[in-house]
C-alpha positions in Angstrom: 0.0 0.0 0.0 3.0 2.5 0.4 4.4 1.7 -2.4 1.1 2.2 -4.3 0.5 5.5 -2.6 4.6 6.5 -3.2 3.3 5.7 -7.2 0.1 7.7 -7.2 2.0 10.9 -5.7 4.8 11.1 -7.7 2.8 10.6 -10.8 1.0 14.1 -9.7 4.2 15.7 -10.1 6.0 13.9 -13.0 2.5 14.5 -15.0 2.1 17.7 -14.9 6.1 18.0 -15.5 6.0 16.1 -18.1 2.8 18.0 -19.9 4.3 21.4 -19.1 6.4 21.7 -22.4 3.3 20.2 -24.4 0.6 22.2 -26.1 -2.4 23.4 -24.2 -4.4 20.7 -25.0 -1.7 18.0 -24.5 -1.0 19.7 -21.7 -4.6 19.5 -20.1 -4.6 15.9 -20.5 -1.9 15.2 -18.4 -3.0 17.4 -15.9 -6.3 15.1 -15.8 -4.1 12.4 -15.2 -2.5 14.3 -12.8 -6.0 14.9 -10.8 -6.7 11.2 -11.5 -4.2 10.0 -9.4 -4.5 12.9 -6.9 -8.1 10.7 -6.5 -6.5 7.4 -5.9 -4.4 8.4 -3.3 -7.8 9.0 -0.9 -9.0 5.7 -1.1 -5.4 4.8 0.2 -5.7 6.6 2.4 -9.3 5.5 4.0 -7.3 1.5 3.7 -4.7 3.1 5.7 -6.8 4.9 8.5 -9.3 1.2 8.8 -6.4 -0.6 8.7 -4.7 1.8 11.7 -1.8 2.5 9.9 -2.1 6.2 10.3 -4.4 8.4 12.5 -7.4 10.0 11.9 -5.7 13.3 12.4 -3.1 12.1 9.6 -5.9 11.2 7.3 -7.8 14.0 7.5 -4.7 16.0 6.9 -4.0 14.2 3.9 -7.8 13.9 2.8 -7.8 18.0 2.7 -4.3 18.4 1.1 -5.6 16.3 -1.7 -9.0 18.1 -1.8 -7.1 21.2 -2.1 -4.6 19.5 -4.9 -7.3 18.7 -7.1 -9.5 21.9 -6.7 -5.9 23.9 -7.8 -5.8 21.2 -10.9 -9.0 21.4 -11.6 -9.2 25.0 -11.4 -5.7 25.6 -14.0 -7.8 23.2 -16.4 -10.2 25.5 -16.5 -8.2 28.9 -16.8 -6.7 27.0 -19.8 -9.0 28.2 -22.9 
């Protein structure tokens, strides 16, 4: 499960990296991918609080970083015409 949630946060970064130098509409694409895996990493993290591998604090933390992470994708996306 850490590995998996290791994977599903560095592909955030290295997505929208790697679309940065791409046109806008290549470039929106991977920044979907980029809020895709921003989405897998909360159901990680919900295995990871019912399994007590973190507290409820540390998920809630995490829940609401990722909330904001996604709104900030979501809302370049959009500013992209």
């Amino acid at each position: 499960m850490t590995s998996q949630l290791r994977r599903a946060a560095l592909s955030i970064a290295l997505n929208i990296a790697e679309g940065s130098g791409l046109t806008k509409v290549e470039f929106k694409n991977f920044l979907r991918r980029a809020r895709g895996s921003v989405h897998e990493c909360i159901p990680i993290l919900v295995i990871a609080l019912d399994n007590s591998y973190i507290s409820k604090e540390e998920h809630d933390g995490f829940y609401q970083t990722c909330q904001k992470l996604a709104k900030s994708i979501s809302a370049l996306i959009k500013s992209m015409k």
